[in-house]
C-alpha positions as CSV (number, residue, x, y, z in Angstrom):
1,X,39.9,-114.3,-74.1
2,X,39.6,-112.2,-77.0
3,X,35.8,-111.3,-78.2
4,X,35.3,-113.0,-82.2
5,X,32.2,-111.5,-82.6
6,X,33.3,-107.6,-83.2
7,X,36.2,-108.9,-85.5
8,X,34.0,-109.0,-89.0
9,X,32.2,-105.8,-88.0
10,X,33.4,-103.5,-91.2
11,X,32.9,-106.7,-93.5
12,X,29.5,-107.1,-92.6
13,X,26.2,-104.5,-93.8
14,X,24.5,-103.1,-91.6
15,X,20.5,-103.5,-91.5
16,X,18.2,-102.2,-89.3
17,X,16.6,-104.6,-87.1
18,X,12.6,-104.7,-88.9
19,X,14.5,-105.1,-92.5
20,X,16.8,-108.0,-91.2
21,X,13.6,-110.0,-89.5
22,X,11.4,-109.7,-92.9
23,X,11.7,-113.1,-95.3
24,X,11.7,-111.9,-99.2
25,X,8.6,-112.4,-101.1
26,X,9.1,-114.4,-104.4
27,X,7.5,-116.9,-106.9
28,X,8.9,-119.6,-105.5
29,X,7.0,-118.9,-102.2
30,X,3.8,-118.0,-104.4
31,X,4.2,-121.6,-105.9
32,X,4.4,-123.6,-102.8
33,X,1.4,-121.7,-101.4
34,X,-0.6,-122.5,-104.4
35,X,0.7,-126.0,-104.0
36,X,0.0,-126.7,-100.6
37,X,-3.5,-125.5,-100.8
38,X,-4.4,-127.8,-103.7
39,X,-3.2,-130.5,-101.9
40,X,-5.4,-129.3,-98.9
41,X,-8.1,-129.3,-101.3
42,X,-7.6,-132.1,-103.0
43,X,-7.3,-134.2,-99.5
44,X,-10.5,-132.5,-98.2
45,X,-12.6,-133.8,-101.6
46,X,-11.0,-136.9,-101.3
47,X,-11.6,-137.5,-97.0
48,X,-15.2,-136.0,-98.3
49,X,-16.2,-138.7,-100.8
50,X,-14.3,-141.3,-98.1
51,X,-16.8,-140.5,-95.7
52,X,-20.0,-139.5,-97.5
53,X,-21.3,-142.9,-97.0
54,X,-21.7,-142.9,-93.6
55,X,-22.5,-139.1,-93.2
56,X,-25.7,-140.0,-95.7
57,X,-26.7,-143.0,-93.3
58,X,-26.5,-140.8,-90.5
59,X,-28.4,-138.4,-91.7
60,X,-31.5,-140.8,-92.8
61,X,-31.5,-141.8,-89.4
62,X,-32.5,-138.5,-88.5
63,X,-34.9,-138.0,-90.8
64,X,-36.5,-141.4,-90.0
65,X,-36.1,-140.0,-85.9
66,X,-38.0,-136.3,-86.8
67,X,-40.9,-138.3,-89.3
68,X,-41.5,-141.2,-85.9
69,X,-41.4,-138.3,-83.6
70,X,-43.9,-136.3,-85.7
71,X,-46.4,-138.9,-85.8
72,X,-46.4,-139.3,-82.3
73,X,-47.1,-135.5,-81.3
74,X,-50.9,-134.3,-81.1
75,X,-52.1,-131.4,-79.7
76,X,-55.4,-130.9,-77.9
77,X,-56.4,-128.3,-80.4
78,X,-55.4,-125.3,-81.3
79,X,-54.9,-122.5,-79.1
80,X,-57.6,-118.8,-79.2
81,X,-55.2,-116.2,-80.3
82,X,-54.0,-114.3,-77.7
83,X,-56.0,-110.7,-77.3
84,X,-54.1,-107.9,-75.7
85,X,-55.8,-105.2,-74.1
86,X,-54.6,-101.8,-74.5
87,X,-54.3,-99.7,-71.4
88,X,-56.7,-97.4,-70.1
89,X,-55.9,-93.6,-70.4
């Protein structure tokens, strides 16, 4: 069996192997980052403004929870400050 692979050898260039791994860089990849991160955005704001109904509700319930629970806490009094003694030489 006779080995292809060495048969286009002197046709081919030859690259190193860290030049032959690398993509190039060009506007068209530019663009399609810039596109896909506006669309990102754009989908964030609009799953944002979705949601902000219920995030809002939620969060008065919380409030409502702290004021109840505030109302309901009394202390004895308040505490002396707290003296500390400096050692004896």
């Amino acid at each position: 069996m006779a080995d292809t692979s060495q048969s286009d050898q002197a046709a081919q260039p030859v690259l190193k192997a860290t030049p032959a791994r690398q993509g190039r860089y060009g506007r068209h990849v530019f663009w399609v980052l810039v596109v896909s991160t506006l669309l990102a955005a754009i989908g964030l704001f609009f799953a944002w403004t979705w949601k902000s109904p219920s995030l809002n509700a939620a969060d008065s319930r919380v409030n409502a929870t702290k004021a109840q629970a505030a109302q309901q806490f009394n202390t004895a009094g308040t505490m002396p400050p707290a003296t500390v003694t400096p050692p004896a030489h």
